[in-house]
VEXDREN-28600 format. One record per residue (C-alpha): residue number from 1; residue in one letter; x negated, y, z negated. Coordinates in steps of 0.5 Angstrom, whole numbers. Example, Ala and Ser with C-alpha at 12.3 -4.5 7.8 and 13.67 -1.06 7.14 Angstrom:
2
<marza 1 A <-25 -9 -16>>
<marza 2 S <-27 -2 -14>>
***
This chain:
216
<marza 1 X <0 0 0>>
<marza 2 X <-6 5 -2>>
<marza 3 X <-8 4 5>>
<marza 4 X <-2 5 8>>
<marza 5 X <-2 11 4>>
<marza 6 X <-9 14 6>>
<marza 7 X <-7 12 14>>
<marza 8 X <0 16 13>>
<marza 9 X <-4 22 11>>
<marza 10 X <-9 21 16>>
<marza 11 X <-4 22 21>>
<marza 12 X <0 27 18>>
<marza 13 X <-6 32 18>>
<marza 14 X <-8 30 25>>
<marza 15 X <-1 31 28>>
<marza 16 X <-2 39 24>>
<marza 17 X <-8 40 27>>
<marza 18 X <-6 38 34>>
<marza 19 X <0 42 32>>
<marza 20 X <-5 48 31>>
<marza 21 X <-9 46 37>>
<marza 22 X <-1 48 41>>
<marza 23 X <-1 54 37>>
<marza 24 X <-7 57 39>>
<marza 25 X <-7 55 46>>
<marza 26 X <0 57 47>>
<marza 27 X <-2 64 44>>
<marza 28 X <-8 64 47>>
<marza 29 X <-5 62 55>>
<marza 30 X <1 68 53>>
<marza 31 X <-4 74 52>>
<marza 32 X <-7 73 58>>
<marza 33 X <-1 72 62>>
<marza 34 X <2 79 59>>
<marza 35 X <-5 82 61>>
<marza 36 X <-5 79 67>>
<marza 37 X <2 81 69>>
<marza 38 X <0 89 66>>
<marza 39 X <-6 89 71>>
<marza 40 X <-2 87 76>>
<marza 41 X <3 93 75>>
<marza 42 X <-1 98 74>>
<marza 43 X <-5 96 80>>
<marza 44 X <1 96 83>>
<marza 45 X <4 103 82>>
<marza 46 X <-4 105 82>>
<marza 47 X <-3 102 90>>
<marza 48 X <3 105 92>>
<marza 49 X <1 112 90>>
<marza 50 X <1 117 95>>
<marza 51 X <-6 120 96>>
<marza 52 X <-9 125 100>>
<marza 53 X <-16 127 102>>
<marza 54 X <-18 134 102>>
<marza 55 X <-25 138 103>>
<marza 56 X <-27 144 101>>
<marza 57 X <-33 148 101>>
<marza 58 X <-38 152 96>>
<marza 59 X <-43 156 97>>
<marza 60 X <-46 156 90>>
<marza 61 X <-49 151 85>>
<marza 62 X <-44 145 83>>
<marza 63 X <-48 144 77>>
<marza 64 X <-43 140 71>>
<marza 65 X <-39 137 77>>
<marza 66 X <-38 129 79>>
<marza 67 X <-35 125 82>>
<marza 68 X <-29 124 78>>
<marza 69 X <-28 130 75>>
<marza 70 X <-21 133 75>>
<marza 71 X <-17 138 80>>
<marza 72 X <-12 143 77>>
<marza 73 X <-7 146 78>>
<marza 74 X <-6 151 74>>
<marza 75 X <-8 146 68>>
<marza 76 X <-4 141 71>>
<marza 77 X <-8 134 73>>
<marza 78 X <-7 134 81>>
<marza 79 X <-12 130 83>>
<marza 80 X <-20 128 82>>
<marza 81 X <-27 129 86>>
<marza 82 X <-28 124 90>>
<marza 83 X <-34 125 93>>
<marza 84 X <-39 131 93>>
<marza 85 X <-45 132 98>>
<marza 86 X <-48 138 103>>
<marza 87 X <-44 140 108>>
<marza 88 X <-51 139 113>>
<marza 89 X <-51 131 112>>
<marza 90 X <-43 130 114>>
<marza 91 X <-44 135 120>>
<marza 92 X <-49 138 125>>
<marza 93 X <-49 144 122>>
<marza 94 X <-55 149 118>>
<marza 95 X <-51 151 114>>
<marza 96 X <-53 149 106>>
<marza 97 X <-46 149 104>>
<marza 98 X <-44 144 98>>
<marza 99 X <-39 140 101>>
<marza 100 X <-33 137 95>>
<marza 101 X <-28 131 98>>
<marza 102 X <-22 131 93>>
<marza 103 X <-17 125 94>>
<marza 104 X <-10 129 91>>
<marza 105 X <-6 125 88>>
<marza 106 X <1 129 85>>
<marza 107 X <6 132 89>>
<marza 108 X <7 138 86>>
<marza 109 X <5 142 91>>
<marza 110 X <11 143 97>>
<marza 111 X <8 143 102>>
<marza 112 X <4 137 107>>
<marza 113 X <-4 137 104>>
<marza 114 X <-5 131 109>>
<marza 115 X <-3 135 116>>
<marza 116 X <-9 140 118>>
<marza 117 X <-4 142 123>>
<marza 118 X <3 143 119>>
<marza 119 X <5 150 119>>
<marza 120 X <7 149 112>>
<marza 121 X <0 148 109>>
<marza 122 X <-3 154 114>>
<marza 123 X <2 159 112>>
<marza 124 X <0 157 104>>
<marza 125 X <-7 158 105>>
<marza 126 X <-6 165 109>>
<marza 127 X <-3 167 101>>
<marza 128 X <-8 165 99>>
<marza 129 X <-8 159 96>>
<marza 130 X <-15 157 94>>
<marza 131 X <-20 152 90>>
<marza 132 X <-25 154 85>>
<marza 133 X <-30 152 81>>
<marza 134 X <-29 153 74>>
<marza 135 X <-32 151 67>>
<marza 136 X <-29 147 61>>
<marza 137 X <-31 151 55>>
<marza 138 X <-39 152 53>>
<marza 139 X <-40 145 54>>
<marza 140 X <-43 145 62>>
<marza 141 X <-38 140 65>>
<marza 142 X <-34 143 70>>
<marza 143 X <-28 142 74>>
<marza 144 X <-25 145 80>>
<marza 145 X <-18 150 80>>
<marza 146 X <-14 151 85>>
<marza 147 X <-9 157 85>>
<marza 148 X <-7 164 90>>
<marza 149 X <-12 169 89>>
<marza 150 X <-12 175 94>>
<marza 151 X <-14 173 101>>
<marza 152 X <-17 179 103>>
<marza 153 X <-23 179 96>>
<marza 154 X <-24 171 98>>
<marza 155 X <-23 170 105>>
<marza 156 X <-25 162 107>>
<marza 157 X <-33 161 109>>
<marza 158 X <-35 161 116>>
<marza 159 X <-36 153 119>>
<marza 160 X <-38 152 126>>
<marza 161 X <-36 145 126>>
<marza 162 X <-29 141 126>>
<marza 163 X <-26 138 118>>
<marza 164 X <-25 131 118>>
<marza 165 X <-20 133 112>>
<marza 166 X <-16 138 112>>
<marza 167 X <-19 144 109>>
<marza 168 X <-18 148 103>>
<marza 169 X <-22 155 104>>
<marza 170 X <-26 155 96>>
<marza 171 X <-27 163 92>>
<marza 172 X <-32 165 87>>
<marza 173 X <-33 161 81>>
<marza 174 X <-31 167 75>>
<marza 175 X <-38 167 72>>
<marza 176 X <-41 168 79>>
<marza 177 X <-37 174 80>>
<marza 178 X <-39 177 74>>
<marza 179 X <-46 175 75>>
<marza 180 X <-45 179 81>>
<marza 181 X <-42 185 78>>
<marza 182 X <-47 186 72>>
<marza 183 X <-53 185 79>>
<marza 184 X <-49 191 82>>
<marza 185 X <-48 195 75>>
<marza 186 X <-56 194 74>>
<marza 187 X <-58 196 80>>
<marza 188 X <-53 203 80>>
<marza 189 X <-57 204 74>>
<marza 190 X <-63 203 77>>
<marza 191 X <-61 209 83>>
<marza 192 X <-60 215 77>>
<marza 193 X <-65 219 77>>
<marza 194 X <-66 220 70>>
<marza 195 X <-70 226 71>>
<marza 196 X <-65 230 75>>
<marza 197 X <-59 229 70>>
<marza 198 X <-63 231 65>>
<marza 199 X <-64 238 68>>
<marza 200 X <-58 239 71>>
<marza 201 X <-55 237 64>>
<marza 202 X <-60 243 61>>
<marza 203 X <-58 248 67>>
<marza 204 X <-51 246 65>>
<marza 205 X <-52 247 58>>
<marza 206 X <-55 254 58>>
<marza 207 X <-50 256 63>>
<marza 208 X <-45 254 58>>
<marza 209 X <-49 258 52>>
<marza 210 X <-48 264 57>>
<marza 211 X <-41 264 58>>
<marza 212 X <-41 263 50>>
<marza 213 X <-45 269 49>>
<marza 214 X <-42 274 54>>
<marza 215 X <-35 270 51>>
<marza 216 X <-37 274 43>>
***
């Protein structure tokens, strides 16, 4: 009977640790399936996602921008640098333009990016829409900003060859058209002539002085 016993146990724990052994197995097999199926779906709403390639192009240092760095529309996510190179290796050109592909993955705007030709798209680049380069705080990491600005103060670059995408003209970052406004500051103080105006100030003072005195 002992042995019946020990036996009957014996297999009682075999059958739990089999019965454990489902268990994990079942777990196991459900978790990949779950993530398997959520892969699937975010890939598939990733593959069915209408997407636009378009080009600018940028006649100053990208320096903090990459691959992958955001594009926005006036702090709405709109799409995402795709590739960023010069504009002499994509084209037989001399101009040493930074080149800037950005796949646009939103359709917030109301007019086709994906047709160069639509009426639509050059009636909104005639407004003024236009991209810029744009700094994320003091950290040096840089995005691209789309927005209207004056077309007349941001006219697009000159190009002699032919976009594969269509393209959207670029203005002047913030900061290089501060640069350039200190640079024009700078070099108006440096055309004063200090001299002068200090005599003139004097002559101007002692006229003053008579005036005052023929006054009393």
């Amino acid at each position: 009977p002992r042995l019946h016993d020990h036996a009957f146990a014996f297999g009682l724990l075999l059958a739990m640790n089999r019965l454990s052994y489902f268990k994990i197995g079942l777990f196991v097999i459900s978790a990949t399936v779950i993530a398997v199926i959520g892969i699937v779906v975010l890939g598939v709403g990733t593959l069915f996602q209408r997407k636009t390639l378009v080009e600018t192009y940028i006649e100053e240092s990208v320096q903090g921008l990459d691959v992958g760095s955001p594009m926005k529309f006036r702090g709405v996510l709109v799409g995402k640098v795709d590739e960023i190179t010069l504009t002499n290796v994509e084209y037989p050109t001399r101009r040493h333009y930074v080149l800037v592909r950005v796949n646009i993955s939103s359709n917030v705007f109301q007019f086709p990016l994906g047709d160069p030709g639509d009426p639509g798209l050059t009636r909104e680049l005639e407004r003024g829409f236009r991209v810029r380069l744009a700094a994320q705080g003091l950290t040096g990491v840089a995005y691209l900003e789309a927005d209207y600005l004056s077309p007349e103060r941001n006219p697009p670059l000159e190009i002699d060859w032919r976009p594969t995408y269509p393209y959207i003209p670029s203005a002047r970052s913030r900061i290089v058209q501060l640069s350039d406004s200190l640079e024009r500051i700078l070099r108006n103080i440096e055309e004063i002539n200090i001299p002068q105006l200090t005599s003139s100030v004097e002559q101007s003072l002692t006229a003053m002085t008579k005036l005052a005195e023929g006054a009393n």
